[in-house]
C-alpha positions as CSV (number, residue, x, y, z in Angstrom):
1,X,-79.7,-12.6,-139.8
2,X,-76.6,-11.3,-141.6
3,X,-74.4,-13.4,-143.9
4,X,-70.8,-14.3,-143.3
5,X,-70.6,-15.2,-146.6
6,X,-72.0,-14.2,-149.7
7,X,-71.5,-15.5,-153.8
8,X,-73.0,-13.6,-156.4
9,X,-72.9,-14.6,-159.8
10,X,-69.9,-16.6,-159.6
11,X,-68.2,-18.4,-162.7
12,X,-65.4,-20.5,-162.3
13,X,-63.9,-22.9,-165.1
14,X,-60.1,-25.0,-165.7
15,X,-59.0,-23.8,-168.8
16,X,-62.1,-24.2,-171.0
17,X,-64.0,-26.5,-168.9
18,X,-67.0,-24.6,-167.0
19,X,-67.1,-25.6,-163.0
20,X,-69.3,-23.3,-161.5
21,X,-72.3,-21.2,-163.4
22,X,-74.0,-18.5,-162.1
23,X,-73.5,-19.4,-158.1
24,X,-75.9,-17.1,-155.6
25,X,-74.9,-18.9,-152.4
26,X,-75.9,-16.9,-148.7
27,X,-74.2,-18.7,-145.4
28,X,-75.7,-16.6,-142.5
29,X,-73.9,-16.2,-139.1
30,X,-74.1,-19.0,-136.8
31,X,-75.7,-21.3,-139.1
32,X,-74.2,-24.6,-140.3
33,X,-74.5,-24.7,-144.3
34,X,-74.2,-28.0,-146.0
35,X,-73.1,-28.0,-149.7
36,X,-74.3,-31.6,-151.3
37,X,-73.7,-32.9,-154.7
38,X,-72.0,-35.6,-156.7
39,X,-68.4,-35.9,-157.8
40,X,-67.5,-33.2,-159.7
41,X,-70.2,-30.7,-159.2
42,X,-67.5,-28.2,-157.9
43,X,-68.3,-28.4,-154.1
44,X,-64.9,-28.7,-153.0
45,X,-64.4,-25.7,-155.6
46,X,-66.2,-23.6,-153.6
47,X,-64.1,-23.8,-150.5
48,X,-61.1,-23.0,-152.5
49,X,-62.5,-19.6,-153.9
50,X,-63.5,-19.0,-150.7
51,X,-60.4,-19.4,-149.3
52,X,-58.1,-17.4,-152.1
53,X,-56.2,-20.2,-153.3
54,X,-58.4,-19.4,-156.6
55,X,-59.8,-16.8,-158.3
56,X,-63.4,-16.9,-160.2
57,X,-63.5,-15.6,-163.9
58,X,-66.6,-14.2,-163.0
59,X,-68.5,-12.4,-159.9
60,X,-67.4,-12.1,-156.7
61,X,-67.2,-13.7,-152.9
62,X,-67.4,-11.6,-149.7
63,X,-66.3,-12.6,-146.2
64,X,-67.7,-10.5,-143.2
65,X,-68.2,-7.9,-145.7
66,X,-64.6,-8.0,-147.5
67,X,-64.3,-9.0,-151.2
68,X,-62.0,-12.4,-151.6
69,X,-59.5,-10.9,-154.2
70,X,-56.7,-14.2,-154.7
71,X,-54.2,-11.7,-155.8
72,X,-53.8,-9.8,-152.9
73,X,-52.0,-11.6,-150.7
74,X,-51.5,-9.5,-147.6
75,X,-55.1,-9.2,-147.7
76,X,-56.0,-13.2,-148.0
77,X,-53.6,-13.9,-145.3
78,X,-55.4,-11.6,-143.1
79,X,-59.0,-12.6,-144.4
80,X,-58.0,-16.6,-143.9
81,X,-56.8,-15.8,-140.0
82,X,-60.9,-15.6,-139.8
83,X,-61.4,-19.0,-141.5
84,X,-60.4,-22.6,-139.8
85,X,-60.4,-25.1,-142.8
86,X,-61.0,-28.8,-142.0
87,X,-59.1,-30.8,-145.4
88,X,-59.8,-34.4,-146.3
89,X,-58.6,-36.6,-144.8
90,X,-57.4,-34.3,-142.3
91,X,-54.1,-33.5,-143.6
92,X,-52.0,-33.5,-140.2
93,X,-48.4,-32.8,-140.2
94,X,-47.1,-36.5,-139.6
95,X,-43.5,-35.5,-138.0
96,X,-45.6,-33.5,-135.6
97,X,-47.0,-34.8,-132.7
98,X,-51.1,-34.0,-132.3
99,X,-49.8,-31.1,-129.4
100,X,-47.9,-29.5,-132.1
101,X,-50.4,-29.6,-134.8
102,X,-52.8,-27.9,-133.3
103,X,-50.3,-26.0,-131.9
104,X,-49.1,-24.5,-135.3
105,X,-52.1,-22.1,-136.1
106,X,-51.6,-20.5,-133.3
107,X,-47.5,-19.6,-133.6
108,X,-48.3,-19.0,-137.3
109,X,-51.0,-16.4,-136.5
110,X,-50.2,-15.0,-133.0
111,X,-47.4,-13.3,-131.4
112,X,-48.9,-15.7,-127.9
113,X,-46.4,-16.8,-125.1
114,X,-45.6,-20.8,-125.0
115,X,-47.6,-20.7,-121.7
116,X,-50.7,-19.6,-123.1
117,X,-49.9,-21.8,-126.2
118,X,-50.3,-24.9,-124.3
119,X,-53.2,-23.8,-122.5
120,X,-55.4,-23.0,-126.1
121,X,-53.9,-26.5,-127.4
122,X,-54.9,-28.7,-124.4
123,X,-58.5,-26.8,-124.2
124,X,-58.8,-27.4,-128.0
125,X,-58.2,-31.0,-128.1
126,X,-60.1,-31.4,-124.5
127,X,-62.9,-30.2,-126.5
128,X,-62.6,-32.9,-128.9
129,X,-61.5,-35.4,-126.3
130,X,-58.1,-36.2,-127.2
131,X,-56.2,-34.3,-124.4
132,X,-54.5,-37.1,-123.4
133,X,-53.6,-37.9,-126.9
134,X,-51.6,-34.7,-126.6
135,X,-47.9,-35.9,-127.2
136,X,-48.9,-38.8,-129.8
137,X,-47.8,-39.0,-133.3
138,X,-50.5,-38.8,-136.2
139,X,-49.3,-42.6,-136.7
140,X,-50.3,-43.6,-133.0
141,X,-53.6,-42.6,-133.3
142,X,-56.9,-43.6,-135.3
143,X,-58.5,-42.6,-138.5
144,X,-61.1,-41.0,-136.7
145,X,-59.0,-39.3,-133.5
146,X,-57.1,-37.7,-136.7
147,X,-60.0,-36.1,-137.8
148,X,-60.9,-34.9,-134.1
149,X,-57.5,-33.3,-134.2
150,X,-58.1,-31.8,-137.2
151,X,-61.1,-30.5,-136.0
152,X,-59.2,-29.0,-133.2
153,X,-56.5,-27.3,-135.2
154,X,-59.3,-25.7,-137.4
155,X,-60.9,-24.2,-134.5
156,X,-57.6,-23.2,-132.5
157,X,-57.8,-19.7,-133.7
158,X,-62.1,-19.5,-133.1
159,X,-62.6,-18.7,-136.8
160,X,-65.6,-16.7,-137.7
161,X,-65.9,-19.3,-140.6
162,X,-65.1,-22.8,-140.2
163,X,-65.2,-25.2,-144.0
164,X,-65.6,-28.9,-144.0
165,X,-64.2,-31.0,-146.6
166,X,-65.8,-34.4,-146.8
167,X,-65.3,-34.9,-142.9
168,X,-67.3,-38.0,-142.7
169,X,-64.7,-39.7,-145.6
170,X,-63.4,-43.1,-144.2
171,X,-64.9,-43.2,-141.5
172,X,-66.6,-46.2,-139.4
173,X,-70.2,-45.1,-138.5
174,X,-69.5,-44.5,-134.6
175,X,-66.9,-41.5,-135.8
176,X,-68.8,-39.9,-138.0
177,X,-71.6,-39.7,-135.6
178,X,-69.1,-37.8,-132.8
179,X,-67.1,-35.3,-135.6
180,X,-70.8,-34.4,-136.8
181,X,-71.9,-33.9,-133.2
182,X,-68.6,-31.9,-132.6
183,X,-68.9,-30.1,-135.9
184,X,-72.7,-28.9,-134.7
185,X,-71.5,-28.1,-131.0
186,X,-68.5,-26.5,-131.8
187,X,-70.2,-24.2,-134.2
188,X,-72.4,-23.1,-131.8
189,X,-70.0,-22.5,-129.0
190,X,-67.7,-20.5,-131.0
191,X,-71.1,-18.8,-132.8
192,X,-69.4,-19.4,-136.2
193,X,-70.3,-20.1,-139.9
194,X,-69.7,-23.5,-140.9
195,X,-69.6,-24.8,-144.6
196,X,-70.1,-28.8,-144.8
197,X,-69.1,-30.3,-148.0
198,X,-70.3,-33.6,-147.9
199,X,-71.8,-36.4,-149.7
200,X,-72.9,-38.4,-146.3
201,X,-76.6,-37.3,-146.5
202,X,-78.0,-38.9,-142.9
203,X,-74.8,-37.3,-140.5
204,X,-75.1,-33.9,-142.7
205,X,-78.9,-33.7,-142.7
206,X,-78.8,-34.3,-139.0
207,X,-76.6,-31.0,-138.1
208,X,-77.1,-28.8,-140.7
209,X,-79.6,-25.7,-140.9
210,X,-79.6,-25.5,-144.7
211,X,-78.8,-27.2,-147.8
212,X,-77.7,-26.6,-151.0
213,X,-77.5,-29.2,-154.2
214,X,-75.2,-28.8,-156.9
215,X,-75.0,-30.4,-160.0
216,X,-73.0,-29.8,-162.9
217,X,-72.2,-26.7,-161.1
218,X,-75.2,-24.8,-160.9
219,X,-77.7,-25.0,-157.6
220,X,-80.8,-27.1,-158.8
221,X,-82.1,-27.3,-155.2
222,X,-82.0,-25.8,-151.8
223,X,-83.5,-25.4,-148.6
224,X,-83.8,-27.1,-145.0
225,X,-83.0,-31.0,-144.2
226,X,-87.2,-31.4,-144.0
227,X,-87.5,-29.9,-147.5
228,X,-85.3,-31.7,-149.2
229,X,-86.0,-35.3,-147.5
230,X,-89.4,-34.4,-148.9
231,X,-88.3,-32.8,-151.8
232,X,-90.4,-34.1,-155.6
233,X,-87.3,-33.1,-157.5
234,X,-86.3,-35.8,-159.7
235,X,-82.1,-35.3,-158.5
236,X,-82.5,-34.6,-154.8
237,X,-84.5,-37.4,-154.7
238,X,-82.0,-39.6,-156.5
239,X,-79.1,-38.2,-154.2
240,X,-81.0,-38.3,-150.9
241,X,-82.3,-41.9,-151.5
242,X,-79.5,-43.3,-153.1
243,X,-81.5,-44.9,-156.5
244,X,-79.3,-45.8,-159.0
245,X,-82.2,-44.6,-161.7
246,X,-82.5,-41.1,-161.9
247,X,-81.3,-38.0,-164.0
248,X,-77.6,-38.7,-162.9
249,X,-75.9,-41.3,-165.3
250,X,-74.3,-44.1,-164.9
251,X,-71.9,-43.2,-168.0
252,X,-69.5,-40.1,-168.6
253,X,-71.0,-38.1,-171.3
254,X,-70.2,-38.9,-174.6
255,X,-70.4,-41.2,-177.9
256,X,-72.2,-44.0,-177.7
257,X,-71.0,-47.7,-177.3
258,X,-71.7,-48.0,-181.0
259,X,-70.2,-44.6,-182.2
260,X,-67.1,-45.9,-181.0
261,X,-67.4,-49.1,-182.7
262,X,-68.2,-47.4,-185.9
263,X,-71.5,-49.2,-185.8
264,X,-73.6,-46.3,-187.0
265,X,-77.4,-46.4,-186.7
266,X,-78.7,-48.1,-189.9
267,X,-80.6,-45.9,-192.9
């Protein structure tokens, strides 16, 4: 099956701090792609070179064949009206009611009539069943009805690519069960590519076709949801079963305890 997207070699660092070394990443059409790690391993990274708003030192990032260059901009903004992007926390436009938020992709990105406007909006958030919610304020809703509306705004345009951002974060266990089920069937009624960055391993195991590990921004595992629950190495068995022992510290990197108390190791 073809790829949507495709890393190659990627290196990405702030200032002289290394992210992301040496990424080979494939995320084939139709497929939903999880993208697992630990704070800091640059998963959230990765959506952001996707998506232009940075640019890698290093190799290169195609979507449906065309090369993500962040510095041309007439180019991005017509490479990103194929991507829907679900932010954490959902990141809805609180003076806008949840009509109009799902509302604005489509007035941003299409010259449509009002009329088939509200027809798109109400279908969208039927889909995630919140048509009723329709004239509500982000405010008069839940924490996890926000993220359905979300959901809906990302898919108003039916994005070849849809990317996840922690969309299990705060929520209570009923929610996260629905947005995963709607993150699943959505993808495969639109027959889009969806990236799920996620620490939640039980929702994202259950919906995704693939998974890769980072740590310290490199891959150290991959493969299905079966591989890796039965996966032997030492960190994807650490992060899938949640042990507190394992090649993952407890402590930032650094001096020791008695380094910093000038306590050096007796001659």
């Amino acid at each position: 099956m073809p790829n949507l997207v495709e890393i190659r070699d990627l290196h990405f660092n702030y200032a002289d701090r290394p992210i992301l070394s040496g990424l080979n990443m494939d995320f084939p059409r139709g497929k939903v792609i999880a993208v697992m790690g630990g704070s800091g391993s640059g998963k959230t990274t990765i959506l952001r070179l996707i998506g232009g708003q940075i640019e890698a030192q290093r190799g290169g990032i195609k979507v449906d064949s065309v090369k993500v260059d962040a510095n041309d901009t007439k180019a991005i903004y017509a490479l990103r009206r194929k991507m829907g992007m679900l932010f954490q926390h959902g990141a809805l436009f609180t003076d806008l009611s949840v009509f109009e938020n799902v509302a604005f992709p489509l007035r941003e990105h299409t010259n449509l009539p009002e009329s088939m406007i509200k027809d798109l909006v109400l279908m969208k958030l039927h889909a995630v069943g919140l048509r009723n919610a329709a004239r509500l304020k982000p405010a008069e809703i839940s924490g996890g009805m926000a993220r359905r509306v979300a959901l809906a705004r990302a898919v108003a345009l039916d994005p070849q690519l849809i990317m996840y951002d922690e969309p299990f974060a705060g929520l209570d266990p009923i929610s996260m069960g629905v947005i995963a089920n709607l993150i699943r069937n959505l993808n495969d009624a639109l027959g889009s590519t969806s990236i799920l960055v996620s620490h939640d391993v039980h929702e994202s195991f259950a919906i995704a076709d693939y998974v890769y590990f980072l740590s310290q921004g490199k891959i150290v595992a991959q493969g299905t949801p079966e591989q890796m629950l039965n996966s032997s190495d030492p960190y994807v068995k650490q992060f899938v079963h949640a042990e507190s022992d394992g090649p993952v510290p407890f402590h930032y990197p650094g001096k020791t305890l008695a380094e910093d108390f000038g306590l050096g190791a007796k001659q």
